[in-house]
C-alpha positions in Angstrom: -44.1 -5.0 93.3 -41.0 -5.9 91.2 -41.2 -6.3 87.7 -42.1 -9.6 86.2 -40.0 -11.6 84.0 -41.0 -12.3 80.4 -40.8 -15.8 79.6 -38.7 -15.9 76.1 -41.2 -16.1 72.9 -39.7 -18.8 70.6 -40.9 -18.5 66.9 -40.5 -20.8 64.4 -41.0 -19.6 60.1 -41.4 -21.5 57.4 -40.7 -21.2 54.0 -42.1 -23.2 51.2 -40.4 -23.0 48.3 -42.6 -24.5 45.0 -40.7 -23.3 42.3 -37.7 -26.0 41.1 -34.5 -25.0 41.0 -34.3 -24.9 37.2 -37.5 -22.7 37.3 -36.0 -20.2 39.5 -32.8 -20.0 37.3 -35.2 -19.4 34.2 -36.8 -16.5 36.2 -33.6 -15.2 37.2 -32.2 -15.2 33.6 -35.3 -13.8 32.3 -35.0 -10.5 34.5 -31.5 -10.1 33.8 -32.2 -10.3 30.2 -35.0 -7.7 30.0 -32.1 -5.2 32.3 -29.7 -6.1 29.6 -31.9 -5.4 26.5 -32.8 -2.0 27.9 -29.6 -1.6 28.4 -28.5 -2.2 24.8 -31.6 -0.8 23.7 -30.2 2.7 25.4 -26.6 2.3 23.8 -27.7 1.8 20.4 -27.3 5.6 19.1 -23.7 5.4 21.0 -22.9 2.1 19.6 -23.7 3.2 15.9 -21.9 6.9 16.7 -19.0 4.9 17.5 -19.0 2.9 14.5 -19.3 5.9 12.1 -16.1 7.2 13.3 -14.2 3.6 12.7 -15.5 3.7 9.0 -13.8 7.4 8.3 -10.5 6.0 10.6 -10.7 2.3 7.7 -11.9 3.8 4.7 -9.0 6.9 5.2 -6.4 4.5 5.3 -7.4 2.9 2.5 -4.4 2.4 -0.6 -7.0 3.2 -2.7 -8.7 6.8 -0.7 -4.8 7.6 -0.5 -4.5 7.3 -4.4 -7.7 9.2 -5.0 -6.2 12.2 -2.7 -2.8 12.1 -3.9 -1.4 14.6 -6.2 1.1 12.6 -8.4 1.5 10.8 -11.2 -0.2 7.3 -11.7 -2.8 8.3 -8.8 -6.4 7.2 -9.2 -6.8 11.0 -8.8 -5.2 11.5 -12.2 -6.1 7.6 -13.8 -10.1 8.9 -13.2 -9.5 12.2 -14.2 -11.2 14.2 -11.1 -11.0 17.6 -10.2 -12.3 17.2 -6.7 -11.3 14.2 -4.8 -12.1 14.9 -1.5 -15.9 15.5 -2.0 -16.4 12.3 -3.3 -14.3 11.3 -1.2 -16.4 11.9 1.8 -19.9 11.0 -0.7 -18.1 7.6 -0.3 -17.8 7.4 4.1 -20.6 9.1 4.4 -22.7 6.1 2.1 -20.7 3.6 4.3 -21.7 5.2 7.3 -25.2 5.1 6.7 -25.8 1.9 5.7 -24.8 0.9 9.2 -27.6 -1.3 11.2 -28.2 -2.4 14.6 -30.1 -5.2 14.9 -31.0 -6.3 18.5 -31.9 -10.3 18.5 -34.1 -11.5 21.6 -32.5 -13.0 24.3 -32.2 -16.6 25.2 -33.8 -17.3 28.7 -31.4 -20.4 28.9 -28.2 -18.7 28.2 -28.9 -14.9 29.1 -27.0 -14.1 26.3 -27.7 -10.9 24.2 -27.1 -11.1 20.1 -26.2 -7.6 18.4 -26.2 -8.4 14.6 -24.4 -5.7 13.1 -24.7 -5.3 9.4 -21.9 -2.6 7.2 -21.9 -2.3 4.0 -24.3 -4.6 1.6 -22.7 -6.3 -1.3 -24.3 -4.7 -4.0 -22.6 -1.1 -3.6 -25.4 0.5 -5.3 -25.8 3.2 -2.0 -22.1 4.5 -2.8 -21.9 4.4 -6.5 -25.3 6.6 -6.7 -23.5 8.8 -3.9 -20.4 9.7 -6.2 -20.9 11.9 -9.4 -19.4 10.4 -12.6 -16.8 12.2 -14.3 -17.7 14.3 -17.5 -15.2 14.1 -20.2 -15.1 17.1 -22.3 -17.5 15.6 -25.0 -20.1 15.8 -22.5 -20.0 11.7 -21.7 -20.5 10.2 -18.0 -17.3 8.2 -17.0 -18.9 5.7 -13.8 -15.9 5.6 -12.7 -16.7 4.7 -9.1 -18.7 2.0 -10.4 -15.7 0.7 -12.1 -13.1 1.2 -9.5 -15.5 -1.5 -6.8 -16.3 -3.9 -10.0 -15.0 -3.9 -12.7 -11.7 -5.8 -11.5 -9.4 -6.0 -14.5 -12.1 -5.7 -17.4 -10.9 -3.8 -20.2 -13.2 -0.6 -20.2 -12.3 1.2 -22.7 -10.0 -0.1 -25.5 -9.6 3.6 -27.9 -7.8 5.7 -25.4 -5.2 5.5 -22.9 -4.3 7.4 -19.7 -0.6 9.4 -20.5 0.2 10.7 -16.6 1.5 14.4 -17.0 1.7 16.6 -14.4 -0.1 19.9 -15.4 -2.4 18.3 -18.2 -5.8 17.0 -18.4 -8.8 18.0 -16.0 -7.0 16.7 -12.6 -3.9 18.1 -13.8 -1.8 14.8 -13.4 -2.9 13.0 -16.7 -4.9 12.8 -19.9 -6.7 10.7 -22.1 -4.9 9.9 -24.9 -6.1 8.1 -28.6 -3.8 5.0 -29.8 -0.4 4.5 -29.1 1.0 0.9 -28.0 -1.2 1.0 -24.8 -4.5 1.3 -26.0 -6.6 -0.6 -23.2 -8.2 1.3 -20.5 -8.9 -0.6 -17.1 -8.5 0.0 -13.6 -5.1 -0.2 -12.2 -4.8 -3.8 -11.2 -3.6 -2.5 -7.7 -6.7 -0.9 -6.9 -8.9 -2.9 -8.8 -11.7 -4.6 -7.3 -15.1 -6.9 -7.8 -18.3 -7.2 -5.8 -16.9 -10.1 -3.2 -13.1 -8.0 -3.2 -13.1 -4.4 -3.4 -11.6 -1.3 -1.4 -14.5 -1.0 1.1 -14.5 -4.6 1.8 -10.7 -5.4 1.9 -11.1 -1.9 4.3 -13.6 -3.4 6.6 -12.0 -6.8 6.8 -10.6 -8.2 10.2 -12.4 -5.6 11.7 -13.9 -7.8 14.5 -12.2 -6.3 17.3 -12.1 -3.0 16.3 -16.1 -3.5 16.4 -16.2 -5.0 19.9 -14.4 -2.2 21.5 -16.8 0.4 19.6 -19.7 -1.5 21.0 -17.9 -1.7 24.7 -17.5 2.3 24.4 -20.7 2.7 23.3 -22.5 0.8 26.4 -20.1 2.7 28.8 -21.3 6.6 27.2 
């Protein structure tokens, strides 16, 4: 007995599809979007770690941090009277830095686009000026001058003494406060000077669109 040929078993499947096309795409966009938020979600510490380190990079290059560290005459440093600089300084980043925010905005099922709203800085300023210390004049009164150096612009502070640069005299050892004389306003040096909407930090964090995108790129690859 030889073996018996199979006749050939021909199957036919069908597939019923019920869904529309634009239904589909909504689905499809949907599950991307919740891969992409988790995503984000996961990068968020990285993203905000790599944003700290672009505010010390800005703020450091700064006219007016470079005044406040320098050592000569007509410095903010010796204008303000300070004898340590570089803590407040780092009072001011570190203020920056932690007003930082992520915000993570839901996710449009018709675009599958992700929105990161990131927020630096508010307006106000009141997180850095109650970071610095005031300067204590040797009468035992509080000089704001942090306060006066983000808003004061050009207003005439204080009209009965003037700053004489020196090296080697008063408390920063670059200038003193001095009574009369033909200059008798005290303000701000009008190149440093600033107001709430124009100020150090703000001319400092201007433009910095780019800078932001690539933080945020680093961020989602760590």
């Amino acid at each position: 007995m030889g073996p018996y040929p199979v006749p050939p078993v021909r199957t036919q499947l069908g597939l019923v599809i019920r869904e529309s096309a634009k239904e589909m795409e909504k689905r499809i966009l949907r599950a991307a979007a919740l891969e992409v938020d988790e995503k984000f979600a996961r990068a968020d510490n990285n993203i905000e770690r790599m944003l700290k380190m672009k505010v010390v990079s800005w703020l450091l290059s700064s006219p007016e941090i470079l005044s406040l560290m320098n050592q000569s005459e007509n410095s903010l440093k010796g204008d303000f009277g300070l004898t340590n600089p570089s803590a407040s300084v780092m009072s001011i980043i570190e203020a920056v830095q932690d007003s930082i925010e992520i915000e993570q905005m839901r996710v449009k099922t018709t675009t599958g686009f992700l929105v990161l709203r990131i927020k630096i800085q508010p307006k106000h300023m009141g997180n850095v000026i109650s970071a610095v210390d005031p300067v204590q004049t040797e009468k035992g009164a509080n000089l704001p001058w942090i306060e006066w150096l983000l808003l004061k612009g050009d207003e005439i502070i204080i009209t009965d003494y003037h700053v004489e640069p020196k090296i080697g005299t008063g408390r920063s050892g670059l200038a003193t406060m001095k009574a009369g004389g033909d200059y008798t306003v005290g303000r701000v040096n009008p190149a440093y000077s600033g107001t709430q909407d124009d100020n150090f930090i703000t001319r400092a964090l201007k433009g910095k669109e780019r800078d932001i995108e690539a933080a945020i790129v680093i961020g989602m690859r760590l």
